[in-house]
C-alpha positions as CSV (number, residue, x, y, z in Angstrom):
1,X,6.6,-1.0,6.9
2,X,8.4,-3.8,5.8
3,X,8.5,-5.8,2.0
4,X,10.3,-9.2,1.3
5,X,9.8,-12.0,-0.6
6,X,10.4,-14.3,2.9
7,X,6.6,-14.6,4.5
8,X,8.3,-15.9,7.5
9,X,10.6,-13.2,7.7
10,X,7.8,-10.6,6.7
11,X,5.4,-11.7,9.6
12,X,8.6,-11.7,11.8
13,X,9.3,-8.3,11.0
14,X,5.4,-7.4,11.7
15,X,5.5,-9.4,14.7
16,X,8.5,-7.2,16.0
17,X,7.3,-4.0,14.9
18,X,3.3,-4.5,16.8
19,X,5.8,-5.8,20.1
20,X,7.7,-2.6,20.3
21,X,4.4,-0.5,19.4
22,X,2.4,-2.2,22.2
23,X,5.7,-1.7,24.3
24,X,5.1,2.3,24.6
25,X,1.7,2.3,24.3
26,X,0.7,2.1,21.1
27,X,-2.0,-0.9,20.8
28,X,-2.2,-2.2,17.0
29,X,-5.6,-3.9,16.1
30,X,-4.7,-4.3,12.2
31,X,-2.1,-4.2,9.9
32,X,-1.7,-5.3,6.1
33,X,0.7,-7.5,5.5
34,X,2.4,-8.2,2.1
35,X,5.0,-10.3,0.3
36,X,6.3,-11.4,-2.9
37,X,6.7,-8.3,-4.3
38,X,5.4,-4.1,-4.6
39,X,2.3,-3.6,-2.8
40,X,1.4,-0.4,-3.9
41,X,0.7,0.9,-7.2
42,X,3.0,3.8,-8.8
43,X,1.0,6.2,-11.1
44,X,3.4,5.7,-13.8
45,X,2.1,2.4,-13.9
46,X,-1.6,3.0,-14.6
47,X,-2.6,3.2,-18.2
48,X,-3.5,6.2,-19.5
49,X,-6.6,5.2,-21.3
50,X,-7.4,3.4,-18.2
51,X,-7.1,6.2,-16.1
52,X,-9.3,8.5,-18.5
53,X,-12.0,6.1,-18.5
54,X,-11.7,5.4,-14.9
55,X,-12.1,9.4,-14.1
56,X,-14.8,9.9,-16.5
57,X,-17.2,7.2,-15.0
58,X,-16.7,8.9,-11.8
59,X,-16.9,12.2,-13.1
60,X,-13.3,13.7,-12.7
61,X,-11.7,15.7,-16.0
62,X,-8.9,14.1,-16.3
63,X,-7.0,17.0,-17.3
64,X,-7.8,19.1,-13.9
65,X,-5.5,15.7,-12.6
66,X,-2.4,17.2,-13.7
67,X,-0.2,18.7,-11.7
């Protein structure tokens, strides 16, 4: 995995990483690449009310979430 602003030097970094995975035998037929900032999504940034309403339309108490 790698994360930058630089797309150049992202897709460079991809480009490096499939190289050396085809290299020992590992054939990549997709990857994600991002750039320009977080790709993923922390729960701490999710509202709550958001969440709630998000596990009640697909029927999840949201209280059995917690850990």
């Amino acid at each position: 995995m790698a994360h930058g602003i630089d797309k150049d030097m992202v897709l460079a970094h991809k480009a490096a990483i499939d190289a050396h995975l085809e290299s020992i035998g590992i054939h990549v037929s997709y990857t994600n690449v991002f750039w320009g900032g977080r790709s993923e999504i922390k729960p701490s940034e999710i509202s709550p009310g958001a969440y709630r309403e998000w596990c009640k339309g697909n029927g999840i108490d949201p209280g059995g979430m917690r850990e």
